[in-house]
N, C-alpha and C positions, 0 to 999 in steps of 0.2 A: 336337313337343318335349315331351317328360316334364314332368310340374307341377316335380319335382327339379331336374331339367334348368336348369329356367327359373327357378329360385331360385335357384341356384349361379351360373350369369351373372348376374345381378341382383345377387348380393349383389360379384360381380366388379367390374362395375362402377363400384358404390358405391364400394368400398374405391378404386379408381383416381381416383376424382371426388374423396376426402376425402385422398388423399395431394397431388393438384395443390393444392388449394384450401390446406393446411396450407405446404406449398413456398413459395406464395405470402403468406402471412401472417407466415413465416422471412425472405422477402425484403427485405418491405415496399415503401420507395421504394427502392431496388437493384432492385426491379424495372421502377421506369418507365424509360421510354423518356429520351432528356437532353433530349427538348424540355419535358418533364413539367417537369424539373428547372428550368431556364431560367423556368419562368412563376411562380416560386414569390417572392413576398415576403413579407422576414419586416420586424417593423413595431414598431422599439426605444419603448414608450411613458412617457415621463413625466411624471405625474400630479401638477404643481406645483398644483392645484387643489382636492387631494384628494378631486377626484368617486369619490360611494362606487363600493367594488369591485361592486357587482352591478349598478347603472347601465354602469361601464363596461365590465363584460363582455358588456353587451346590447349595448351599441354597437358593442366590437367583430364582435359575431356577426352585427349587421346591417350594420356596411361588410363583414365576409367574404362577406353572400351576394353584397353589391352586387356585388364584383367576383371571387367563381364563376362568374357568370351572365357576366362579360367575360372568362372563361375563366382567370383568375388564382387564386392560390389563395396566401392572407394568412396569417402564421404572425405570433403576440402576444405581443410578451413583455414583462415588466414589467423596465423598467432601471434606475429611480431607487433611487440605491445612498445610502446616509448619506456620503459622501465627496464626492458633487457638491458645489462649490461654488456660492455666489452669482450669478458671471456667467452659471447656468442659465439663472435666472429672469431676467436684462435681457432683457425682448424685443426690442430692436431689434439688438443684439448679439449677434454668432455665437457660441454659446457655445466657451468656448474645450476643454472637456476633449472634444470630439467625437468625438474618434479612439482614447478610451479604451474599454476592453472592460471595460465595469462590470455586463456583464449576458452570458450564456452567450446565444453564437449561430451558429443553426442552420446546417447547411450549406446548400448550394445556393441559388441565386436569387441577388439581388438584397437589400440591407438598407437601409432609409430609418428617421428619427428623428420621433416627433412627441412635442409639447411642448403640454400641457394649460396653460393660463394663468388666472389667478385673478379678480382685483377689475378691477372694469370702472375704476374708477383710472387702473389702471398702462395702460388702454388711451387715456386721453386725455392722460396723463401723457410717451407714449410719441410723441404726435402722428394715433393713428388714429381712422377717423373710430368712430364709436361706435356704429355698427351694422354694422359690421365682422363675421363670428364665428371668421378667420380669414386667415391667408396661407401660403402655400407659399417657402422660401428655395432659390434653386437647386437641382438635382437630389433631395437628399436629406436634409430637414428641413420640415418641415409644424408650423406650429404654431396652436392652436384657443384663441381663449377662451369658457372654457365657461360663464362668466355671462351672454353674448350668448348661447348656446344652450339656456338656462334659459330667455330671453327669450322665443324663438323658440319652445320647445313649448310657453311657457304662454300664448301669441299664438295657436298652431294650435287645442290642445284647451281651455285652464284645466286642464289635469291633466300632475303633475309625473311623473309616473309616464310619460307619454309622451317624458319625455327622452330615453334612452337611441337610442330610435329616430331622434330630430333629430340626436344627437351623431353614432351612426352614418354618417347622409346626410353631417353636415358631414366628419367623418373622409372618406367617400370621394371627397366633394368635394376637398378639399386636398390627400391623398394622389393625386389625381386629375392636380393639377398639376405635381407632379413628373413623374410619367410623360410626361406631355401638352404641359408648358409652361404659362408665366403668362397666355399669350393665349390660351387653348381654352377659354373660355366657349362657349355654343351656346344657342340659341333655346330649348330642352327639356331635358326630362333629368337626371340627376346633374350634368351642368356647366352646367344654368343659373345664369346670376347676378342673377335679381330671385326672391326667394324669399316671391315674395307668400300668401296664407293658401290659395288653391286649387294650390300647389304643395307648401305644406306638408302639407294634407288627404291629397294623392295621398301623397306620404314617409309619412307614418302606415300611408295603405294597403301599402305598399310596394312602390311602380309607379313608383319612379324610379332608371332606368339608366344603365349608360353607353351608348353609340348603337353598331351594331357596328362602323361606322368607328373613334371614338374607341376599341373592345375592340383593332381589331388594329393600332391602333398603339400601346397600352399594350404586348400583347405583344410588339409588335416593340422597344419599348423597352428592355424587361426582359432577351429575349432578347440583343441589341446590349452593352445595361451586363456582364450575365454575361460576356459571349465577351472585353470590354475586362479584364474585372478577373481572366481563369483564364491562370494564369503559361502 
C-alpha cells in the first residue's frame, strides 16, 4: 500500500472513531443500558449544620467513591430551600414537608433525604446516646450529626481538615442503611459499628468499603425501589 494509500485510511478511520465517540457524548446517559439507570442515587442534602460548602463537598466526593467501588453511582444535590420550616430540624420527628419538591430532581434511580444536624444539645435533648454520629429513618431519610463527626476526625488525626473524609465514611455509612436495613452492621467495613481509632486511621486511608455481598444487595435494592416506583 502507497504511503497515500495508508494516510487516506488512516485519516478514514479517524474521522469514523471521532464521529461514534461525538454520538456518544450527544447521548450521554440515553445511552446506558436501564440497569445503569436503576443503580443511580441521587441524595437530597440538607445542611442544617451549616458544614462549610467545601468540607461538604469532600464528603460528598468521598461517600461517591465509597459507593462507585459498590457499583452505585451518587448524584448531590443541595435542597435546603428558605421555606423549610422548623419541623426540619426536630430530629426525632419526621419532618413533615418530605414530599415537597424544594430542590430540582434528577431523573432515574432512586432519591433518599439526608439531614446534617447541628449542636451536640439537640442530641441529648432528643434522648440520643452522645456518641451517636447518626441514624438512618426508614427507607429514605439518613440523618448525621456533624459535631459527633468533628469529634471523630479530631479523635483520628488532631486535624480538622481531615473532616470531610470522616463525614464522608459517616454519609456512607447511614446512606448504607437505608439500602441495607437498621440491622446490617458487619464485623468490618463501611458498616462496621465500633468505630475505634485503627478504623478511623484506615477511613483517612480510604480502605473502608462496603463488602460485595452488602454492594449487591444495595444494587438489588435500588434496582427493586426503581421497578416499585415506574408507573
Amino acid at each position: 500500500m502507497s504511503g497515500k494509500a495508508e494516510r487516506a485510511r488512516a485519516h478514514r478511520a479517524w474521522v469514523n472513531c471521532t464521529c461514534v465517540l461525538a454520538v456518544a457524548m450527544l447521548l450521554g446517559d440515553c445511552a446506558l443500558p436501564a440497569e445503569e439507570h436503576a443503580s443511580i442515587v441521587t441524595v437530597r442534602v440538607y445542611n442544617y449544620a451549616k458544614v462549610p460548602r467545601s468540607f461538604l463537598r469532600g464528603a460528598e466526593r468521598e461517600a461517591g467513591r465509597i459507593f462507585t467501588a459498590a457499583g452505585l453511582h451518587t448524584i448531590w444535590v443541595d435542597c435546603l430551600g428558605p421555606h423549610i420550616g422548623a419541623q426540619w430540624v426536630s430530629i426525632s420527628a419526621r419532618p413533615a414537608t418530605w414530599t415537597e419538591r424544594d430542590c430540582q430532581e434528577p431523573a432515574g434511580g432512586v432519591t433518599v433525604g439526608l439531614r446534617l444536624l447541628g449542636p451536640a444539645a439537640a442530641i441529648r435533648r432528643a434522648g440520643f446516646a452522645e456518641d451517636l454520629a447518626g441514624f438512618a429513618t426508614g427507607r429514605d431519610l439518613a440523618s448525621i450529626f456533624y459535631r459527633r463527626v468533628e469529634d471523630l476526625a479530631w479523635g483520628a488525626d488532631k486535624d480538622e481538615n481531615e473532616t470531610p473524609l470522616i463525614l464522608g465514611n459517616v454519609m456512607a455509612h447511614e446512606l448504607g442503611h437505608l439500602l441495607l436495613g437498621t440491622n446490617s452492621h458487619s464485623p468490618s467495613g463501611i458498616m462496621c459499628a465500633n468505630w475505634d481509632e485503627d478504623y478511623l486511621r484506615q477511613a483517612l486511608r480510604g480502605h473502608q468499603f462496603f463488602s460485595p455481598e452488602q454492594s449487591a444487595l444495595m444494587r438489588a435494592a435500588v434496582l427493586r425501589w426503581q421497578t416499585e416506583t415506574t408507573p
